[in-house]
Structures are given as structure tokens and as C-alpha cells.
N, CA, C and O atoms as CSV, one atom per row, in Angstrom:
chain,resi,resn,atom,element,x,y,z
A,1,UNK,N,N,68.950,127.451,119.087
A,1,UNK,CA,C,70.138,128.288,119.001
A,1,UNK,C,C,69.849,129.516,118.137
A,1,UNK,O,O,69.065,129.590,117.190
A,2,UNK,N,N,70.680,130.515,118.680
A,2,UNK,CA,C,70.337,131.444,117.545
A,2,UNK,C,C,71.145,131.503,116.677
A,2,UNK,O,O,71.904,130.560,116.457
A,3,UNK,N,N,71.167,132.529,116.044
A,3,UNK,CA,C,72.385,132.954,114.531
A,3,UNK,C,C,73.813,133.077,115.237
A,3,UNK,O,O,74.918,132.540,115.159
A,4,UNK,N,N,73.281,133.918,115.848
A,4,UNK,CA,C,74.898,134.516,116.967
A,4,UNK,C,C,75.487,133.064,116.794
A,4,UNK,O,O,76.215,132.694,115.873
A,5,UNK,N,N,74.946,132.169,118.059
A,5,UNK,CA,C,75.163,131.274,118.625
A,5,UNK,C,C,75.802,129.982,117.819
A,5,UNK,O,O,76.533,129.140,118.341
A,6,UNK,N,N,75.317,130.000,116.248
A,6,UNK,CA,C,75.134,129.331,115.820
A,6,UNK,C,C,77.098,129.716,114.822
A,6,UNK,O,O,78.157,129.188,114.482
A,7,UNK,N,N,76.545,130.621,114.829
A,7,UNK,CA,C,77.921,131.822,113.945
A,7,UNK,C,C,79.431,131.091,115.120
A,7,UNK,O,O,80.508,130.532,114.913
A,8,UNK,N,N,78.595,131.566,116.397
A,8,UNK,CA,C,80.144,131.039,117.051
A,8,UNK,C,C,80.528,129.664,117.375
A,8,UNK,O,O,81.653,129.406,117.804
A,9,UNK,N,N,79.466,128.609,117.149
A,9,UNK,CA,C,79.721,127.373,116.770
A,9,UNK,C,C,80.488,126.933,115.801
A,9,UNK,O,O,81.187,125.930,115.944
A,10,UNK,N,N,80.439,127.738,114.534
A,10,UNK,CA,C,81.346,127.130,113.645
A,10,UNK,C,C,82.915,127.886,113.560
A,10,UNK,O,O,83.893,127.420,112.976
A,11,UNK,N,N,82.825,129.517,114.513
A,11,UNK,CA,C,84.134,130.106,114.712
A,11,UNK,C,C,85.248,128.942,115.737
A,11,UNK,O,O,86.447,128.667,115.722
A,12,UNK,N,N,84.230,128.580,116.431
A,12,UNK,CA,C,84.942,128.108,117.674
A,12,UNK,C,C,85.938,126.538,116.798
A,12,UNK,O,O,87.121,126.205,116.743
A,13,UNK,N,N,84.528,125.930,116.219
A,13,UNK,CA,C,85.371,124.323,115.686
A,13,UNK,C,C,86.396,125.127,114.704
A,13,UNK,O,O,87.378,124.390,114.623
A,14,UNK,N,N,86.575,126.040,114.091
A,14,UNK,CA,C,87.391,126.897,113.149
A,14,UNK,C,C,88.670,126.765,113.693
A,14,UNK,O,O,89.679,126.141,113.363
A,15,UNK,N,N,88.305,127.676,114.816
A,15,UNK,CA,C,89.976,127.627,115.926
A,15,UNK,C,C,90.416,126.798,116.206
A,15,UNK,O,O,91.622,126.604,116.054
A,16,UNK,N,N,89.465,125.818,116.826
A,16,UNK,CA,C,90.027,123.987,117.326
A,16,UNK,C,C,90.633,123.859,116.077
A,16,UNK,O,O,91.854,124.015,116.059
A,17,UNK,N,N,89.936,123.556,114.789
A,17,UNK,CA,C,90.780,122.919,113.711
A,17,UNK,C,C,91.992,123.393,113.740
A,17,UNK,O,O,92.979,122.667,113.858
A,18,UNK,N,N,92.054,125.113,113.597
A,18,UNK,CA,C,93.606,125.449,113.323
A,18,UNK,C,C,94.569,124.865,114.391
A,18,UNK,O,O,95.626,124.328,114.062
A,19,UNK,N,N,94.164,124.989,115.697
A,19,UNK,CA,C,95.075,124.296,116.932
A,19,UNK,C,C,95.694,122.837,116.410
A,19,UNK,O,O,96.885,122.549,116.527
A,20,UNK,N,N,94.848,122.102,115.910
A,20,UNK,CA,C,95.052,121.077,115.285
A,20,UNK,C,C,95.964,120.876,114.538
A,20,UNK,O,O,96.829,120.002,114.599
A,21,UNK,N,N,95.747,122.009,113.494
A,21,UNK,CA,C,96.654,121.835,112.311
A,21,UNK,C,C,97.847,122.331,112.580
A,21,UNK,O,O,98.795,122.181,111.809
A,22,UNK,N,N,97.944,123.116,113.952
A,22,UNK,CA,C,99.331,123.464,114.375
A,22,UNK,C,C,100.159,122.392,115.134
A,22,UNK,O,O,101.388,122.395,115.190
A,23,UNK,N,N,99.350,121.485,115.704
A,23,UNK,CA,C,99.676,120.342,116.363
A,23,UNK,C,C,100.102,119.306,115.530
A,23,UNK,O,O,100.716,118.327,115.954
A,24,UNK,N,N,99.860,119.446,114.598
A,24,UNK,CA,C,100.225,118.034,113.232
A,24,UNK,C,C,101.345,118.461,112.343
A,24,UNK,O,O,102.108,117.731,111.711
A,25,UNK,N,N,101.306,120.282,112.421
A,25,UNK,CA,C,102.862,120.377,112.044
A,25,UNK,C,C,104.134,120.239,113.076
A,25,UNK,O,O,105.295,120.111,112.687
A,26,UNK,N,N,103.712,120.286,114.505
A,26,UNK,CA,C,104.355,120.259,115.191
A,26,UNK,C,C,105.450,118.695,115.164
A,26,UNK,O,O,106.679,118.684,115.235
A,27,UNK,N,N,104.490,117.453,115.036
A,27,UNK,CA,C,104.685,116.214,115.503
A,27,UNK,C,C,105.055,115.757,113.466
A,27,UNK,O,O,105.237,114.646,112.968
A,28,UNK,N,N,105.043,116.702,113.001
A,28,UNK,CA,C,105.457,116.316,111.319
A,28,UNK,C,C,104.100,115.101,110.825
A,28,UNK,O,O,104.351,113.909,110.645
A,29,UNK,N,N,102.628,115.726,110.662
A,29,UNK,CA,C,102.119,114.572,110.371
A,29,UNK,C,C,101.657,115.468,109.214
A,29,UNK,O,O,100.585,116.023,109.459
A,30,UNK,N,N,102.194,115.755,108.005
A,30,UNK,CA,C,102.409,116.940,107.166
A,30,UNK,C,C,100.752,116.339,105.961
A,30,UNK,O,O,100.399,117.087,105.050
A,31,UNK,N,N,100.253,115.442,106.133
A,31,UNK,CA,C,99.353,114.854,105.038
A,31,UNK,C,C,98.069,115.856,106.224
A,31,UNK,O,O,97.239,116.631,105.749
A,32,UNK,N,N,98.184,115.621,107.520
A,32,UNK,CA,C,96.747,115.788,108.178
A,32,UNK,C,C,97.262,117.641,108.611
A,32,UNK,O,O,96.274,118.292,108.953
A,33,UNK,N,N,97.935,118.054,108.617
A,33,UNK,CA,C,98.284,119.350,107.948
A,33,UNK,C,C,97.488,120.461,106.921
A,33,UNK,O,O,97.026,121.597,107.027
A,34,UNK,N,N,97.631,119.305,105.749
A,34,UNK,CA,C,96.401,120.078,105.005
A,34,UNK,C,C,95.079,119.567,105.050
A,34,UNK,O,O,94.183,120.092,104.389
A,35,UNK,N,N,94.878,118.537,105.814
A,35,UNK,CA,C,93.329,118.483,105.849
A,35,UNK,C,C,92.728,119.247,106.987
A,35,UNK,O,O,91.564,119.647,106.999
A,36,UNK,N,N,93.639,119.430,107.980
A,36,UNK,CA,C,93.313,120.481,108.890
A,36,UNK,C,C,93.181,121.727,108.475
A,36,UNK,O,O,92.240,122.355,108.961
A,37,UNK,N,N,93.838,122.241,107.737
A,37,UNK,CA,C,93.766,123.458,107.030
A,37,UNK,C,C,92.679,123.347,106.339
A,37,UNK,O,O,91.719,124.024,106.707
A,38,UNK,N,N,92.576,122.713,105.486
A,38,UNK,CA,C,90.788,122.405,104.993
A,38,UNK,C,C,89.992,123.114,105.945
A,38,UNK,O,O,89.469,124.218,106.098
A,39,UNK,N,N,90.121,122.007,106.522
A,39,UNK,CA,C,88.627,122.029,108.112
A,39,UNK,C,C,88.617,123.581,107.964
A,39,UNK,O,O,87.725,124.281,107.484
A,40,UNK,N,N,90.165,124.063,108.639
A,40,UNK,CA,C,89.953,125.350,109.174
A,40,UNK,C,C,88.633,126.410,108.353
A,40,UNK,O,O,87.572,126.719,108.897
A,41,UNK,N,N,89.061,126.816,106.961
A,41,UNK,CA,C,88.788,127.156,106.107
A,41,UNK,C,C,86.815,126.755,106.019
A,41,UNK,O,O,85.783,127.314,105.647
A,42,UNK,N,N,87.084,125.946,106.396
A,42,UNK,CA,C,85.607,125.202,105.590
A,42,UNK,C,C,84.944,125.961,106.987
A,42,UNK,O,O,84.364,127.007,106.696
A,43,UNK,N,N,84.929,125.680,108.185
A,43,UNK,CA,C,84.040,126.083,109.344
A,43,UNK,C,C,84.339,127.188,109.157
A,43,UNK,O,O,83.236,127.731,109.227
A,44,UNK,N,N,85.292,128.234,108.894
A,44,UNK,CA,C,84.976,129.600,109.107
A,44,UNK,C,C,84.002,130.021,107.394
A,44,UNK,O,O,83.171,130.922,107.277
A,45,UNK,N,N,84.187,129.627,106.943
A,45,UNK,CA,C,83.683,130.182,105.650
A,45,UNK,C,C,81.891,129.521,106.215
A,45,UNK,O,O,80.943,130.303,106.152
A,46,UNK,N,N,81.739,128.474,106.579
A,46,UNK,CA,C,80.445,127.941,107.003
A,46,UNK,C,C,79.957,128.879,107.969
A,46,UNK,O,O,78.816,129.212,107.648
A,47,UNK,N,N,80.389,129.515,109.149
A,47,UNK,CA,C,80.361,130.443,109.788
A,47,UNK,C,C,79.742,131.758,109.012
A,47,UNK,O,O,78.653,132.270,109.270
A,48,UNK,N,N,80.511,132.116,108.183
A,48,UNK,CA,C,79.861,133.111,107.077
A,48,UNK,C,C,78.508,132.994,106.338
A,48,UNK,O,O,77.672,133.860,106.080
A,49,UNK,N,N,78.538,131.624,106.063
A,49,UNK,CA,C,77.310,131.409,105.630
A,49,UNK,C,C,76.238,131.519,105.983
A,49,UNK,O,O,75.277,132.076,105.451
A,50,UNK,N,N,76.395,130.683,107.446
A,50,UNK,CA,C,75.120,130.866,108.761
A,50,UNK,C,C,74.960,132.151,109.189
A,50,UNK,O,O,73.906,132.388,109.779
A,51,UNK,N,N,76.137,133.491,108.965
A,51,UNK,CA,C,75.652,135.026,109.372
A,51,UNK,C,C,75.332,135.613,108.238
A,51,UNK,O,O,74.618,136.615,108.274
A,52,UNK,N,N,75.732,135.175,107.199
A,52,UNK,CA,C,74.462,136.218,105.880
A,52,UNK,C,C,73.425,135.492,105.288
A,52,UNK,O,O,72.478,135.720,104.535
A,53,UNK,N,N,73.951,134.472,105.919
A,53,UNK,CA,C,71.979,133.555,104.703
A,53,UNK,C,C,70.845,133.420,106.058
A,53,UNK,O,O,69.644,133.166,105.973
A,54,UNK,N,N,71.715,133.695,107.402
A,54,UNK,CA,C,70.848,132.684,108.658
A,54,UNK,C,C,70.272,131.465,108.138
A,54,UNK,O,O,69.053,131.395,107.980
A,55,UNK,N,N,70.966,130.584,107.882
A,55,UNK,CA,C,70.567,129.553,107.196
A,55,UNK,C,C,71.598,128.409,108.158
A,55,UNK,O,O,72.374,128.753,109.049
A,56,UNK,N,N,71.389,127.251,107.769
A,56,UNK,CA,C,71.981,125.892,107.963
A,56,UNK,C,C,73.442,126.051,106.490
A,56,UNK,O,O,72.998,126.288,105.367
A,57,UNK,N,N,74.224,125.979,106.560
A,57,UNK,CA,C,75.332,125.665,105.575
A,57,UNK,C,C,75.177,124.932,104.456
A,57,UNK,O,O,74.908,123.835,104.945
A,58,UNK,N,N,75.169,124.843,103.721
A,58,UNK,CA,C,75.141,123.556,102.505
A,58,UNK,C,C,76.306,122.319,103.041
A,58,UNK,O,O,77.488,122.565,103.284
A,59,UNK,N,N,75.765,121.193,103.134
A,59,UNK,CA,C,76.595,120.231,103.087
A,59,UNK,C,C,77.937,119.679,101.845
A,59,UNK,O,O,78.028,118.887,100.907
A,60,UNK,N,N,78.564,120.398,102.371
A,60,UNK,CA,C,79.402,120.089,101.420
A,60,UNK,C,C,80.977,120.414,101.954
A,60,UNK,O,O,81.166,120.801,103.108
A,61,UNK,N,N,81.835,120.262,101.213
A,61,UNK,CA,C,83.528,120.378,101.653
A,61,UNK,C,C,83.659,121.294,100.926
A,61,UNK,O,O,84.315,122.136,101.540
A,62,UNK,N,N,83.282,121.836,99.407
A,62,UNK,CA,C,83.755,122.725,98.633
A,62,UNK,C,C,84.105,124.174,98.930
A,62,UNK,O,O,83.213,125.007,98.773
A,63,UNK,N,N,85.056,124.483,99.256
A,63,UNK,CA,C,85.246,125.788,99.984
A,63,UNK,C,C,84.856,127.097,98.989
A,63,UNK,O,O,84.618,128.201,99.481
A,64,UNK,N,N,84.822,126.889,97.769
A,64,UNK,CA,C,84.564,127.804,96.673
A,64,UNK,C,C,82.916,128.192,96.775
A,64,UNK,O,O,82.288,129.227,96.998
A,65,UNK,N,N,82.525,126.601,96.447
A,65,UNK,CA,C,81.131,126.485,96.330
A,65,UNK,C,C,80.538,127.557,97.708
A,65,UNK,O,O,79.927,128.616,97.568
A,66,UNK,N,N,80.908,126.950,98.915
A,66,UNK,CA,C,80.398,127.666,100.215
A,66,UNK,C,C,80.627,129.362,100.118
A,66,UNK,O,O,79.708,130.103,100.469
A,67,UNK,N,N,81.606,129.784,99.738
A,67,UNK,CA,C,81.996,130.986,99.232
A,67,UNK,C,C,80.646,131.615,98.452
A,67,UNK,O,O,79.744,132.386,98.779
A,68,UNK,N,N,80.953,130.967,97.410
A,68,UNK,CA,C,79.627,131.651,96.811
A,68,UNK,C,C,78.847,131.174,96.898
A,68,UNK,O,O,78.361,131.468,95.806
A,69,UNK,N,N,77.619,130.095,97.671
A,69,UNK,CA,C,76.513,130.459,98.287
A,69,UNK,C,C,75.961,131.484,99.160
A,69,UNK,O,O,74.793,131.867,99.218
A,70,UNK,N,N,77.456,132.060,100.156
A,70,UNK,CA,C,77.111,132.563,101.131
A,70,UNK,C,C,77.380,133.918,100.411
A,70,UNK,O,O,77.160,134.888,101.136
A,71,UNK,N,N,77.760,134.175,99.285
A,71,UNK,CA,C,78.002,135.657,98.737
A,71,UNK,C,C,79.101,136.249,98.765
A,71,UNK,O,O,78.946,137.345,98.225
A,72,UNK,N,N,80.381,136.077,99.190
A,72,UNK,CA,C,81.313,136.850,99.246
A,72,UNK,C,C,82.559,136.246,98.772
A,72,UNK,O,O,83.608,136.358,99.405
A,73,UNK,N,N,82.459,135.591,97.639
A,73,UNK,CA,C,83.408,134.660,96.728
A,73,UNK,C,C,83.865,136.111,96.011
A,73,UNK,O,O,85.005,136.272,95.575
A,74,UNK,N,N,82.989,136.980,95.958
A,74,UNK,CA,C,83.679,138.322,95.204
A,74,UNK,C,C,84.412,138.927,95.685
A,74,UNK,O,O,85.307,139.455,95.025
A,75,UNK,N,N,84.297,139.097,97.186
A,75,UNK,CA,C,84.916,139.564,98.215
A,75,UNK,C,C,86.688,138.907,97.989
A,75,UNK,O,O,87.716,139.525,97.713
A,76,UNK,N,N,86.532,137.912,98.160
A,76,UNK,CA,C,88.149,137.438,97.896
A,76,UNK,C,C,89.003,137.706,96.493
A,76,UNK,O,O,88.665,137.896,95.325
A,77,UNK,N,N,90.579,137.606,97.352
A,77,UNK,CA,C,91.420,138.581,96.243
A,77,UNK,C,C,91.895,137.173,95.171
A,77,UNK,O,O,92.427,136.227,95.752
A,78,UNK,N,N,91.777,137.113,94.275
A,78,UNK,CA,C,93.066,136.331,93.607
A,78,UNK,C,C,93.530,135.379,94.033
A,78,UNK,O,O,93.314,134.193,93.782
A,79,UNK,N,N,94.684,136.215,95.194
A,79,UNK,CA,C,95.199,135.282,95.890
A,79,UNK,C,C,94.673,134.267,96.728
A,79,UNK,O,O,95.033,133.123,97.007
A,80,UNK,N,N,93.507,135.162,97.129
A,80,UNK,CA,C,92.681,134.075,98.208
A,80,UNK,C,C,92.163,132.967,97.486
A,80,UNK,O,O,91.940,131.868,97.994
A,81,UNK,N,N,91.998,133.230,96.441
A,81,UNK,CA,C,90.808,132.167,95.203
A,81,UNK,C,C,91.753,131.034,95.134
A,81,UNK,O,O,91.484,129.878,95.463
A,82,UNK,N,N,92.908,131.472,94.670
A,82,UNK,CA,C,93.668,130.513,93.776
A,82,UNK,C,C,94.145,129.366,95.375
A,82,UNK,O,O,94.463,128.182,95.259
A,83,UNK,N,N,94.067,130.116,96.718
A,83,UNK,CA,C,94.183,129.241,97.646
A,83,UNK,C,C,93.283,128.458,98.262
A,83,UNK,O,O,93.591,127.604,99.093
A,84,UNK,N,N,92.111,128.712,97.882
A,84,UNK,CA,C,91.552,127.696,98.626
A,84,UNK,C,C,90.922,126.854,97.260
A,84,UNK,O,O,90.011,126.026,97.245
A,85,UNK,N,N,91.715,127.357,96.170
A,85,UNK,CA,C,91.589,126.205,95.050
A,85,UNK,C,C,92.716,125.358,95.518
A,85,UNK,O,O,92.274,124.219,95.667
A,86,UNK,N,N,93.490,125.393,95.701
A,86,UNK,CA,C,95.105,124.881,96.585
A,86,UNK,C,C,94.252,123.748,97.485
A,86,UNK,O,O,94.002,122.572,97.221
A,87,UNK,N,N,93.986,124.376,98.379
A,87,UNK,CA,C,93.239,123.730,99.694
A,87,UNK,C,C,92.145,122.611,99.095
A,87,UNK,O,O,92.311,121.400,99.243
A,88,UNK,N,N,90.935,123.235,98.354
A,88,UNK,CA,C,89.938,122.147,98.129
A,88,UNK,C,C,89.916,120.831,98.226
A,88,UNK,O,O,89.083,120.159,98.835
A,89,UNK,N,N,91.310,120.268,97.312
A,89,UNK,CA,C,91.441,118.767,97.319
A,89,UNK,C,C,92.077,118.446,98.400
A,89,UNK,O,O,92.154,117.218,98.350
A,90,UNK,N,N,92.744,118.927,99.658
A,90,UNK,CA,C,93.227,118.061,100.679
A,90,UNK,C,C,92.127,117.620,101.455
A,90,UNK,O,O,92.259,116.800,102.364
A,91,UNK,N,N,90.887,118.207,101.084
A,91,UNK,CA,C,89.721,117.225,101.950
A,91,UNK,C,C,89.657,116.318,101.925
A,91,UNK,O,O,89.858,115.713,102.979
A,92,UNK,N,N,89.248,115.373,100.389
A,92,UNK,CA,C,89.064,114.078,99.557
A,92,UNK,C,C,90.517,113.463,99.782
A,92,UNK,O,O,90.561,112.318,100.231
A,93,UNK,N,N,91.415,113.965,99.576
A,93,UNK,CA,C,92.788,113.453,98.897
A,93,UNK,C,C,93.259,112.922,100.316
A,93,UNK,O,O,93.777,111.806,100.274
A,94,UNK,N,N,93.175,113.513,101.554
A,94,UNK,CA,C,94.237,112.869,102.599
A,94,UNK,C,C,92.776,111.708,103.832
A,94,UNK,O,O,92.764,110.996,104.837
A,95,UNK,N,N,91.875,112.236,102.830
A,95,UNK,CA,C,91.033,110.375,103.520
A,95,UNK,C,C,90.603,109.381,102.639
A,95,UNK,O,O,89.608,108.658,102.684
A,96,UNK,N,N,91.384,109.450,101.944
A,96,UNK,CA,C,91.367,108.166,100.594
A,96,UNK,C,C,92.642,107.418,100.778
A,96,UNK,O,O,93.524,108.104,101.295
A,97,UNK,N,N,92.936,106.320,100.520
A,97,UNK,CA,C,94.390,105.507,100.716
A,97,UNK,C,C,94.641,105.618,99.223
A,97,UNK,O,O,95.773,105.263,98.895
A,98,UNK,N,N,93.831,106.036,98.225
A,98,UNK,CA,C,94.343,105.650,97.360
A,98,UNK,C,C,95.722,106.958,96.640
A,98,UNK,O,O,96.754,106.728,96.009
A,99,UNK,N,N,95.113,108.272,97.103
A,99,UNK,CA,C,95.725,109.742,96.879
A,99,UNK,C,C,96.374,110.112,98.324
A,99,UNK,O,O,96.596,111.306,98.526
A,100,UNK,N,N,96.735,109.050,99.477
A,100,UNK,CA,C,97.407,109.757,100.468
A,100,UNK,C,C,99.153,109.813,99.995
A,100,UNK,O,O,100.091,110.593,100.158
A,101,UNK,N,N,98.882,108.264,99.210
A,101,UNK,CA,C,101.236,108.553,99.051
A,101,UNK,C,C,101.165,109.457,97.791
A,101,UNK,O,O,102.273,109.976,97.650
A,102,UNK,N,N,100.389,109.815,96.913
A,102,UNK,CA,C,100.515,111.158,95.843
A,102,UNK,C,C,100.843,112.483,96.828
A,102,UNK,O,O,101.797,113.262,96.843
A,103,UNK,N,N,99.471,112.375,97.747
A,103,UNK,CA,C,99.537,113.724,98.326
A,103,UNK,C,C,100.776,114.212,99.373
A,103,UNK,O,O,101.503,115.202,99.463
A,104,UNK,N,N,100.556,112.673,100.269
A,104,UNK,CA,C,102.362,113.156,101.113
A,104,UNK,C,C,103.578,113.634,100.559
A,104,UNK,O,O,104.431,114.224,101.222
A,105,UNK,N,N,103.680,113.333,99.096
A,105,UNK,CA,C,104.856,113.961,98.157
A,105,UNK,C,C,104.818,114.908,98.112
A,105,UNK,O,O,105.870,115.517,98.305
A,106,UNK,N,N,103.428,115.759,97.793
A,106,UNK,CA,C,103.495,117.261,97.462
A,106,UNK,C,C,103.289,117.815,99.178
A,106,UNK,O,O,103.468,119.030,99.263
A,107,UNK,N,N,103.096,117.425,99.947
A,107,UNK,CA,C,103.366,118.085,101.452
A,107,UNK,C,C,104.337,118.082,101.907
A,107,UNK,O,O,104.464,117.113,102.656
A,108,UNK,N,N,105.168,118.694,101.861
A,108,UNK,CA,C,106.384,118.895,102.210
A,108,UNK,C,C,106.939,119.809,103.679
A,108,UNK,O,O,106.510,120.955,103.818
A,109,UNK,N,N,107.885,119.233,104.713
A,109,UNK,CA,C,107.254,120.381,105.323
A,109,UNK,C,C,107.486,121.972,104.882
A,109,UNK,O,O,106.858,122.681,105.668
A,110,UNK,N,N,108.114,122.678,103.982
A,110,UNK,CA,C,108.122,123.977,104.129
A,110,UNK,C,C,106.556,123.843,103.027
A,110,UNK,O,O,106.304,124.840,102.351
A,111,UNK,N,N,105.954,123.073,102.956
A,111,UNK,CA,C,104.734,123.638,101.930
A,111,UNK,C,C,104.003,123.576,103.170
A,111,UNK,O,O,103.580,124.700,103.442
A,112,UNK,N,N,103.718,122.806,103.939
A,112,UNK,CA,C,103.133,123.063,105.323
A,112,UNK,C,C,103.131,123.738,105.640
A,112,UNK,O,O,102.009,124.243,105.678
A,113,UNK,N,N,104.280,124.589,106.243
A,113,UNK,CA,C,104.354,125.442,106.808
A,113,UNK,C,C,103.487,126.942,106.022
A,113,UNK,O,O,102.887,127.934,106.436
A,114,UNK,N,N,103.853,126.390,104.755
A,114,UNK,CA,C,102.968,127.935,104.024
A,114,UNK,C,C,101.616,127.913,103.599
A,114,UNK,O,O,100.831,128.826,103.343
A,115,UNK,N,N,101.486,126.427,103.572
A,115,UNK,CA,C,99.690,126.501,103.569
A,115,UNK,C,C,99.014,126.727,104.781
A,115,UNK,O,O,97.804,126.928,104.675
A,116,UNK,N,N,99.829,126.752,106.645
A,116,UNK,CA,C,99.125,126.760,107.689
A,116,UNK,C,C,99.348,128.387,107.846
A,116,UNK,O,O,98.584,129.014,108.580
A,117,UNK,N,N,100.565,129.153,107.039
A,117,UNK,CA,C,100.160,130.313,107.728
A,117,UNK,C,C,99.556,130.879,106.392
A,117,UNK,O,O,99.240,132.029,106.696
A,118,UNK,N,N,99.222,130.675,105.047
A,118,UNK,CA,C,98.149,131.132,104.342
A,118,UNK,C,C,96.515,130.965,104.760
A,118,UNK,O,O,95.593,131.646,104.312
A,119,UNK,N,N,96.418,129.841,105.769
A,119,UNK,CA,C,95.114,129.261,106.263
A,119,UNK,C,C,94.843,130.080,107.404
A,119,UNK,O,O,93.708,130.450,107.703
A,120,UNK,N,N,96.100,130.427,108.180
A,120,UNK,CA,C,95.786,131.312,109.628
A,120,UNK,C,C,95.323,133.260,108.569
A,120,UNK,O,O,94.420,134.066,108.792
A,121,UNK,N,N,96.028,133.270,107.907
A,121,UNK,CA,C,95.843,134.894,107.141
A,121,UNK,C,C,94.430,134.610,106.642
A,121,UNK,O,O,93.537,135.320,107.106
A,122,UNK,N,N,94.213,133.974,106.045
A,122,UNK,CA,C,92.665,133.421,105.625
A,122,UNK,C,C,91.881,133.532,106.626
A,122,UNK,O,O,91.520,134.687,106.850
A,123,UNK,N,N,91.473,132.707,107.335
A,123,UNK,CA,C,90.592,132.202,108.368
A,123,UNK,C,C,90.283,134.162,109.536
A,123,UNK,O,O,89.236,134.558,110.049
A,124,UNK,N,N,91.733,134.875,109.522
A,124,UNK,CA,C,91.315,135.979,110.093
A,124,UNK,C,C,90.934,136.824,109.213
A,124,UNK,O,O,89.776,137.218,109.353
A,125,UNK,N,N,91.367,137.131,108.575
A,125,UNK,CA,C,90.913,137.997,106.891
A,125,UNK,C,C,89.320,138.007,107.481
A,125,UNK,O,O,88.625,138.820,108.090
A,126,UNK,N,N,89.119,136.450,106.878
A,126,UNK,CA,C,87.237,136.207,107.084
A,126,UNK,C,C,86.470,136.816,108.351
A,126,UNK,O,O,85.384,137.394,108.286
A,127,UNK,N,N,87.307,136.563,109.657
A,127,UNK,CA,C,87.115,136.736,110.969
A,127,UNK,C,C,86.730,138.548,110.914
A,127,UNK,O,O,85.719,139.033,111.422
A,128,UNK,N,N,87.564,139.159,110.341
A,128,UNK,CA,C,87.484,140.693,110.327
A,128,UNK,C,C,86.797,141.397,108.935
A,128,UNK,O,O,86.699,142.608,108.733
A,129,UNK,N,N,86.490,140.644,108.314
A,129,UNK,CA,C,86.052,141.468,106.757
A,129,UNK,C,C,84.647,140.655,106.915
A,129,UNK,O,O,83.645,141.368,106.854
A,130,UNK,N,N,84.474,139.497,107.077
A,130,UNK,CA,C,82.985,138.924,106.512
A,130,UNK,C,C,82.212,139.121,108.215
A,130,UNK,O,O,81.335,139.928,108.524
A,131,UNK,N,N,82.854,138.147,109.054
A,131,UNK,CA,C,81.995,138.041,110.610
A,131,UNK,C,C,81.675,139.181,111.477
A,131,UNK,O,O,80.748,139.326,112.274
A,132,UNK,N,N,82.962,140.214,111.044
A,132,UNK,CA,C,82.008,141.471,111.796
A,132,UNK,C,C,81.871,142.693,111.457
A,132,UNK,O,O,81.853,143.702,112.162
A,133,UNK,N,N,81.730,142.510,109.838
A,133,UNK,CA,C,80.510,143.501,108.860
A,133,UNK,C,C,79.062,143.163,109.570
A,133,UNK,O,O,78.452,142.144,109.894
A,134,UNK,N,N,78.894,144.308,109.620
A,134,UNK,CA,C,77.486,144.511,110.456
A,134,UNK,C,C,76.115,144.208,109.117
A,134,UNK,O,O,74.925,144.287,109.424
């Protein structure tokens, strides 16, 4: 595969995730909500990674960490930081039994609703500022 190829492998599972995460607010499954939003986040930022390092991604969930491996953790505003500090723990937290009835409390649906369209503003942000800087 090449870079391209490889770049639109992780755009594409990016989009599936968000479809997803629109589908789980749809049917109120508000815990897999934010782990979808995760996902989202994590494959497009992995996406980034594989077009400025041409590299394989670091294995990992940490959306910060991936950020700044791939270089453009500077690039994000504030706001973006402090959200996918928001985001980080619904990876761990909604596939553990032990943090799913903590976490279903704080998912609420209008917090749903604002973490899927902070995740959709995100995920294109990246799409137009990081994936097609030349």
C-alpha cells in the first residue's frame, strides 16, 4: 500500500466510526456514543500520522500522545486540546464494566449530542488543516 492509500484507510474507518456514533445517538446507546467519538478522533488523527511521519501509527488510544507524535498537537486550539482531553478516557472507560455505570451518568443525552458534534468539527478541522496541507 502506499501512503495515499494508507492515509485513506484510516479517513475512511474515521467516517464509518462517525456513522456509528451517529447511529448510537440515534437508538440512545449514549455510553458507545463516546467511544465512537473516540474511534472517530483516534483514526483521523492516525491518518495524520501515516501522512507526515509515512510511518505505521503508534499503537496506542491516546489521542494527545498521537497528536504529538505526528507533530501538530501545536496546531490545535485550546479548545481542541481540552477536547480530546474530554474524549481520551471514553476509550478505557466505556469497555471496562467496572467505569461503564460512572460513565453512563456523565453521558447524558444533550452531552452526546455535544461531544458528537465537537467530534464531527474536529475530525473535519483535521480533514482540511492537517490531510490536505501539501
Amino acid at each position: 500500500m502506499t501512503v495515499e492509500e494508507k492515509v485513506l484507510y484510516w479517513v475512511n474507518l474515521s467516517d464509518y466510526d462517525l456513522e456509528t456514533a451517529e447511529g448510537m445517538m440515534q437508538i440512545k446507546k449514549y455510553l458507545y456514543v463516546g467511544f465512537m467519538c473516540h474511534q472517530v478522533v483516534e483514526k483521523i488523527f492516525k491518518a495524520c500520522y501515516t501522512k507526515l511521519k509515512e510511518d505505521t501509527p503508534p499503537f496506542t488510544h491516546d489521542l494527545e500522545y498521537i497528536a504529538m507524535k505526528s507533530g501538530f498537537y501545536e496546531n490545535l486550539s485550546e479548545k481542541q486540546k481540552d477536547f480530546i482531553g474530554e474524549l481520551n478516557p471514553l476509550n478505557i472507560e466505556a469497555r471496562y464494566s467496572e467505569y461503564k455505570e460512572e460513565i453512563s451518568k456523565r453521558l447524558t443525552p444533550a452531552k452526546c449530542a455535544k461531544i458528537l458534534e465537537q467530534t464531527k468539527k474536529l475530525q473535519q478541522w483535521t480533514k482540511e488543516t492537517i490531510l490536505s496541507a501539501k
